[in-house]
Each structure stands twice: as C-alpha cells, then as structure tokens.
N, CA, C and O atoms as a GROMACS GRO file, in nm:
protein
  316
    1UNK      N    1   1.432   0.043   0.847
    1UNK     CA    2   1.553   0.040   0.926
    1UNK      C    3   1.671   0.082   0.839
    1UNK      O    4   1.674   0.061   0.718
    2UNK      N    5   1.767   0.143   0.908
    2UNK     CA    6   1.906   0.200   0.847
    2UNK      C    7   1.975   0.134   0.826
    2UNK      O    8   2.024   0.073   0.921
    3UNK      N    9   2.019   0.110   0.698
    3UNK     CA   10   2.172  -0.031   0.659
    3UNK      C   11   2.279   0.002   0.744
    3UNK      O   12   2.304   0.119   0.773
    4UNK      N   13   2.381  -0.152   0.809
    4UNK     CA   14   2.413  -0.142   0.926
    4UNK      C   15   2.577  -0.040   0.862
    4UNK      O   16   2.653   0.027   0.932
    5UNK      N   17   2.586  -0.068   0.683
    5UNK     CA   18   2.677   0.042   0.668
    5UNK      C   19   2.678   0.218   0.737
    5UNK      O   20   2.754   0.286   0.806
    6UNK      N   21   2.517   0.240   0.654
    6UNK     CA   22   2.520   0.366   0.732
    6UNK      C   23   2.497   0.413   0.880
    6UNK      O   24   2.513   0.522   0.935
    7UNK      N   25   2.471   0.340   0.908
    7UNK     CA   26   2.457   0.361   1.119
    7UNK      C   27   2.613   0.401   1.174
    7UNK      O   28   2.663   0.484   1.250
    8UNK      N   29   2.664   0.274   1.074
    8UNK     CA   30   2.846   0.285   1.111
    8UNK      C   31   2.873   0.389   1.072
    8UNK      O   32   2.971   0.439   1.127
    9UNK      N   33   2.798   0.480   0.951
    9UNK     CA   34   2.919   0.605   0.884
    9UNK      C   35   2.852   0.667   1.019
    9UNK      O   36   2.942   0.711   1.090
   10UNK      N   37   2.752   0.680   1.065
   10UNK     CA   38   2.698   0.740   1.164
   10UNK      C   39   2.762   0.807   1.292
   10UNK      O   40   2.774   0.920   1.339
   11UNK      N   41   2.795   0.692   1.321
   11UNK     CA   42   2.898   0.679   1.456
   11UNK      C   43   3.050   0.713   1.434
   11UNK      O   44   3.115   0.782   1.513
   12UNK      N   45   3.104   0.650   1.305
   12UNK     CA   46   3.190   0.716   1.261
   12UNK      C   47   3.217   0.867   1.287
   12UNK      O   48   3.303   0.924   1.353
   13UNK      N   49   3.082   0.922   1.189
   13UNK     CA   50   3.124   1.103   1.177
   13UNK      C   51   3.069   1.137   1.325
   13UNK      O   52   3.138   1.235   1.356
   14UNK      N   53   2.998   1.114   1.414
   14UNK     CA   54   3.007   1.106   1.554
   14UNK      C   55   3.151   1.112   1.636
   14UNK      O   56   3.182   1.222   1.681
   15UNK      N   57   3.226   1.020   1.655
   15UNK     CA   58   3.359   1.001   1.708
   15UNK      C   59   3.435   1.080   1.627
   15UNK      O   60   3.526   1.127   1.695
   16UNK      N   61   3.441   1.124   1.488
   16UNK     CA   62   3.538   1.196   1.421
   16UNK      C   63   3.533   1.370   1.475
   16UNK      O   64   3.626   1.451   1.483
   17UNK      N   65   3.348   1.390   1.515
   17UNK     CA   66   3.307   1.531   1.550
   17UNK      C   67   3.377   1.557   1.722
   17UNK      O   68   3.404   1.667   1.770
   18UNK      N   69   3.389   1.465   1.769
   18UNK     CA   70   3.403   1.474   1.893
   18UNK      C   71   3.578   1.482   1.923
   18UNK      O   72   3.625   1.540   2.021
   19UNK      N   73   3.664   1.408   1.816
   19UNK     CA   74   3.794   1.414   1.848
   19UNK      C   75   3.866   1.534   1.738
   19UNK      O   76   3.899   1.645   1.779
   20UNK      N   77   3.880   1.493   1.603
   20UNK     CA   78   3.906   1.599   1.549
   20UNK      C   79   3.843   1.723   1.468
   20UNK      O   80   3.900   1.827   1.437
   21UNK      N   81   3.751   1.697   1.450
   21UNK     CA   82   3.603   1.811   1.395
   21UNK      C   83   3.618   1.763   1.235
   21UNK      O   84   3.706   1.718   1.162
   22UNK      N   85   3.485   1.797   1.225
   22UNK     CA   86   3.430   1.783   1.046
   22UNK      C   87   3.506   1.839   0.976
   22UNK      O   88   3.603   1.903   1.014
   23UNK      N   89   3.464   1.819   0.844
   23UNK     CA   90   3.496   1.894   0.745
   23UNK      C   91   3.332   1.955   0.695
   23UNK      O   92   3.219   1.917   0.728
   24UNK      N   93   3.376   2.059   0.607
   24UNK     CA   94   3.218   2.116   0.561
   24UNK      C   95   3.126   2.032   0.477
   24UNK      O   96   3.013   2.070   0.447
   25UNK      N   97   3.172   1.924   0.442
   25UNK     CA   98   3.136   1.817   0.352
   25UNK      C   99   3.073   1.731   0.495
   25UNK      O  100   2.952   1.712   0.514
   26UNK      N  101   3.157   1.696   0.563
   26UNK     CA  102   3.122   1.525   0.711
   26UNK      C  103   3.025   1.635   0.746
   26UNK      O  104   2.914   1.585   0.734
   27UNK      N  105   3.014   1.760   0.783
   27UNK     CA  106   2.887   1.766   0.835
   27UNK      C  107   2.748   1.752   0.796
   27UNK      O  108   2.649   1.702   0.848
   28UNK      N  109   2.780   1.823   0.670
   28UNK     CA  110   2.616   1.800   0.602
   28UNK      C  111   2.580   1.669   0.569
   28UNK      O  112   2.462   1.635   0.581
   29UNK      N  113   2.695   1.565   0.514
   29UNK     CA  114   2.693   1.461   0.526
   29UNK      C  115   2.634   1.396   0.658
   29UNK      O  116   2.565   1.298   0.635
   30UNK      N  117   2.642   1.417   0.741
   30UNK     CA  118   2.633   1.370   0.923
   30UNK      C  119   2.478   1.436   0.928
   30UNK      O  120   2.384   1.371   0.975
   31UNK      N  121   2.466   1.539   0.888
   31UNK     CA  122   2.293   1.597   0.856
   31UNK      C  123   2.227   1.549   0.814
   31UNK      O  124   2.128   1.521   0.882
   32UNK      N  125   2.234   1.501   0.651
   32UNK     CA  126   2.156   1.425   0.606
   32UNK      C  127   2.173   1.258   0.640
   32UNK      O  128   2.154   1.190   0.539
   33UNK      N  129   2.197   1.199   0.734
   33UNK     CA  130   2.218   1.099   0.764
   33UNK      C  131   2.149   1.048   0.897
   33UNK      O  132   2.102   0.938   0.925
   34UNK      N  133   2.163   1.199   0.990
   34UNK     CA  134   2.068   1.216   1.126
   34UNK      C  135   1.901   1.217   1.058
   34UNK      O  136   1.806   1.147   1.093
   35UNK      N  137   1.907   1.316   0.957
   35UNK     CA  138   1.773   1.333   0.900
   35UNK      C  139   1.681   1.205   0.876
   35UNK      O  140   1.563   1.179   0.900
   36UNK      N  141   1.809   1.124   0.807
   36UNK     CA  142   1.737   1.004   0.718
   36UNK      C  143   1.686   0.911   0.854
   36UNK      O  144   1.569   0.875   0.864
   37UNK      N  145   1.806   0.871   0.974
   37UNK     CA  146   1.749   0.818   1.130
   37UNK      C  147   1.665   0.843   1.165
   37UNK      O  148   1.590   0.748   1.190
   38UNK      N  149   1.617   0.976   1.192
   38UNK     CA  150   1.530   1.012   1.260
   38UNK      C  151   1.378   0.974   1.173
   38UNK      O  152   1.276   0.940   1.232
   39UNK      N  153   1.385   0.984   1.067
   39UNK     CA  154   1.245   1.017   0.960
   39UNK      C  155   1.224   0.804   0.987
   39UNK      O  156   1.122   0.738   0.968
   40UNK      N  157   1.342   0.762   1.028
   40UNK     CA  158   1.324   0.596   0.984
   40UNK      C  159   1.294   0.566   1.157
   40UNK      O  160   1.222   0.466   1.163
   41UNK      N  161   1.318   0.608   1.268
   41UNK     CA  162   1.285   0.571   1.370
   41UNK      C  163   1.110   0.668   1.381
   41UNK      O  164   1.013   0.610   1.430
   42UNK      N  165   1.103   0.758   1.348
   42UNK     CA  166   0.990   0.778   1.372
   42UNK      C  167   0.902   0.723   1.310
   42UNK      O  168   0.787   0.713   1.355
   43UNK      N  169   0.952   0.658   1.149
   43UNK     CA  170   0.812   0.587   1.144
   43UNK      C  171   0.755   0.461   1.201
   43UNK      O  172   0.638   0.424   1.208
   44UNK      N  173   0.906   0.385   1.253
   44UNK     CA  174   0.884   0.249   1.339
   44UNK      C  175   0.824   0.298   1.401
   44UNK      O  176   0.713   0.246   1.388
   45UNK      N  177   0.818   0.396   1.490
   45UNK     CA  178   0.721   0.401   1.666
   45UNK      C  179   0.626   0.414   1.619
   45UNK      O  180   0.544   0.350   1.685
   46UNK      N  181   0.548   0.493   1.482
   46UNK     CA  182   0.415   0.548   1.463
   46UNK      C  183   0.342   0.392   1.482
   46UNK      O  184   0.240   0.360   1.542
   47UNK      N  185   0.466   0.290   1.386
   47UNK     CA  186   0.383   0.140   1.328
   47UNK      C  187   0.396   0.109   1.466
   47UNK      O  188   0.284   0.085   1.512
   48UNK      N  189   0.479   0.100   1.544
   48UNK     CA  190   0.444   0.017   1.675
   48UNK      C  191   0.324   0.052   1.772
   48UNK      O  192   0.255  -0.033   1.828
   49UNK      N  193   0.308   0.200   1.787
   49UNK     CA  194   0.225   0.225   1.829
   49UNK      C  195   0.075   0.236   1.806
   49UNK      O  196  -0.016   0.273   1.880
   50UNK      N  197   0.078   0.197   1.697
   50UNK     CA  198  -0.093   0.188   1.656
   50UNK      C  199  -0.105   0.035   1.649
   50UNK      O  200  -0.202  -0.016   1.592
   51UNK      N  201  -0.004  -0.042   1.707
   51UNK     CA  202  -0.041  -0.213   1.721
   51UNK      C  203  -0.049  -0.201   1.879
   51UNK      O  204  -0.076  -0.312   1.926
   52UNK      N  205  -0.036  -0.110   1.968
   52UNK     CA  206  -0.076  -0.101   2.079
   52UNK      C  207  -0.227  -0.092   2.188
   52UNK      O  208  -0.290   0.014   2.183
   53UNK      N  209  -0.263  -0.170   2.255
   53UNK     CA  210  -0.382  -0.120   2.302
   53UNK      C  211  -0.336  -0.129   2.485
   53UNK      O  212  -0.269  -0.215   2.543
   54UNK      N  213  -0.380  -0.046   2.522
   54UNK     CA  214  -0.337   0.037   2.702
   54UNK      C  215  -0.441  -0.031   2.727
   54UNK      O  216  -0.542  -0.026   2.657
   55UNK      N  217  -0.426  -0.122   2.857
   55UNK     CA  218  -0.550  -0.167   2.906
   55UNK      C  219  -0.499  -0.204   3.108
   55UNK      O  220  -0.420  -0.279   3.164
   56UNK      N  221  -0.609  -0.089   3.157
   56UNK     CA  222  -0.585  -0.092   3.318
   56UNK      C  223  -0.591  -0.237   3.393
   56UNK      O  224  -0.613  -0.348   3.346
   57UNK      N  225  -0.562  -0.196   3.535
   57UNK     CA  226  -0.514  -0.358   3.602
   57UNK      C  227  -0.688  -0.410   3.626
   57UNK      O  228  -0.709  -0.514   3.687
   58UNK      N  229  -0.779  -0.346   3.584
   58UNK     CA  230  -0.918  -0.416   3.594
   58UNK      C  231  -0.942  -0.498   3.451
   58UNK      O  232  -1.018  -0.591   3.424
   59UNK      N  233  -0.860  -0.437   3.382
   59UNK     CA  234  -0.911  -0.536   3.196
   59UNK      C  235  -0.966  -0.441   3.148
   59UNK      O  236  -1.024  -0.487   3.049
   60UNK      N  237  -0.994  -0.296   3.156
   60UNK     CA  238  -1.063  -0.223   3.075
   60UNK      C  239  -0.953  -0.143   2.991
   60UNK      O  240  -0.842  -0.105   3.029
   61UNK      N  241  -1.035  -0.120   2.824
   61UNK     CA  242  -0.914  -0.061   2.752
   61UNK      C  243  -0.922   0.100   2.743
   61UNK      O  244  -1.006   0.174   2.690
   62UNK      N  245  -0.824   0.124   2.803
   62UNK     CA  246  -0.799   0.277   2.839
   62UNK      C  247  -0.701   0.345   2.704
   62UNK      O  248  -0.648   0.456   2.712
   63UNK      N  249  -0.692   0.258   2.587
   63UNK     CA  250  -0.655   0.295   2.454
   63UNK      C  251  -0.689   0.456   2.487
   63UNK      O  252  -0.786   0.491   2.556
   64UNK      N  253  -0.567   0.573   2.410
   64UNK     CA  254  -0.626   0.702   2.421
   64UNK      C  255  -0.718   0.689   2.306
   64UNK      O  256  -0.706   0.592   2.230
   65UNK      N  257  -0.846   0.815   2.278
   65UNK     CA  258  -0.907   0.809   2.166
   65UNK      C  259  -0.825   0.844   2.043
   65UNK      O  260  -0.855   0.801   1.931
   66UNK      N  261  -0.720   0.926   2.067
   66UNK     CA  262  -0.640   0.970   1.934
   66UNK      C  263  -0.593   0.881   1.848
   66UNK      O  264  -0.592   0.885   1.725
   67UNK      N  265  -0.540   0.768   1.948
   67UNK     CA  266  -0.496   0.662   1.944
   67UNK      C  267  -0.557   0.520   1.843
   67UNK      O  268  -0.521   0.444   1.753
   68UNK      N  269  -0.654   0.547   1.916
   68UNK     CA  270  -0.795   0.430   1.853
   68UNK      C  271  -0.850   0.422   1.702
   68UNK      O  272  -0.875   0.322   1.633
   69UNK      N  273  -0.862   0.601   1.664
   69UNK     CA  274  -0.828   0.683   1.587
   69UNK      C  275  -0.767   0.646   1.459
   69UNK      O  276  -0.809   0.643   1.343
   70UNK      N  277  -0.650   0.616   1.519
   70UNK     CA  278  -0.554   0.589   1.408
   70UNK      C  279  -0.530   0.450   1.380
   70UNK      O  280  -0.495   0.396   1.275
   71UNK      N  281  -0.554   0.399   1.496
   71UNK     CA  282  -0.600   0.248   1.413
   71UNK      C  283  -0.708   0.211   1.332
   71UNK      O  284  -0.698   0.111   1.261
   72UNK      N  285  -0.800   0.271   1.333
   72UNK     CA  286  -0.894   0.262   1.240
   72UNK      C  287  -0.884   0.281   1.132
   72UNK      O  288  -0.922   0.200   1.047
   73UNK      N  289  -0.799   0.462   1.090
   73UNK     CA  290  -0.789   0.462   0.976
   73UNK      C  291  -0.687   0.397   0.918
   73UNK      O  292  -0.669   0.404   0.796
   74UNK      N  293  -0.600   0.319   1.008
   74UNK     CA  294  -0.469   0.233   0.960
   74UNK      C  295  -0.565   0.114   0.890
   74UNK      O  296  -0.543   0.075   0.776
   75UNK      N  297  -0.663   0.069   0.966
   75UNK     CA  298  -0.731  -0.069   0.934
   75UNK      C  299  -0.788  -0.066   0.778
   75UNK      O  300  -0.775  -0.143   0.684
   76UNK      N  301  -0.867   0.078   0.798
   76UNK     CA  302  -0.925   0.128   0.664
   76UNK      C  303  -0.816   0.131   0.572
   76UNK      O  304  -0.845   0.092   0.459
   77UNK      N  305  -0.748   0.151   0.582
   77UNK     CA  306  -0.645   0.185   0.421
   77UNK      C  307  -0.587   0.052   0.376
   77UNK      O  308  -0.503   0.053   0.286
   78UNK      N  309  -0.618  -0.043   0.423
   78UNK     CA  310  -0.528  -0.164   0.426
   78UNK      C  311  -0.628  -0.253   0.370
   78UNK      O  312  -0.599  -0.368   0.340
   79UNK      N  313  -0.756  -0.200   0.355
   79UNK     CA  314  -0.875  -0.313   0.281
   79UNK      C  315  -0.890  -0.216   0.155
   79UNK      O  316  -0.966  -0.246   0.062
   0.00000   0.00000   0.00000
C-alpha cells in the first residue's frame, strides 16, 4: 500500500493539473507516482485474487482453471 503522504502528493498534483497545469518537473513527478499506484494496486488484486474460490448457487466450485493454477503455484512457493 501507498504512504498516506504520497496518495496526498497524488491528489495534490491531480487538482494542481486540473486548475493551473504542471510544471515539467510535477509531471514526471505525477508519472512516477501513478506508476508506483498502479504496480501497488495491481499487486493487491493478484494477492486477493488467488485467495478467491467462485463457487455456483448449487455448491460446485466453478474456480476458473487459470485461476486454480495459480494457487497452486502460490501454495508451492510458500513451502
């Protein structure tokens, strides 16, 4: 997860882009900062999603196989 400092510079250079525009510095700054979000939310969903199992309104687990997949080799690397 992103320190709640940088989320704020976040939103910051957000509201600053929208009222008076960057400088050539706030943007790349604002780049590598989207970069760093994005690389940190995608790895939460990967972890959330391989603690997931899909299972229909009969009780059967309709887990995709890709899915199943990767819990396994999640299980494997962890012993």
């Amino acid at each position: 997860m992103l320190s709640k400092d940088k989320l704020a510079r976040i939103n910051e250079l957000a509201n600053k882009s929208k009222t008076t525009g960057l400088t050539q510095e706030e943007a790349k700054e604002q780049s590598v900062l989207r970069a760093e979000y994005l690389r940190t939310f995608r790895s939460s969903m990967v972890n959330t999603l391989k603690g997931v199992t899909i299972v229909d309104p009969l009780g059967n687990d309709v887990t995709p196989k890709k899915l199943k997949e990767a819990q396994k080799r999640d299980k494997k690397n962890l012993h």
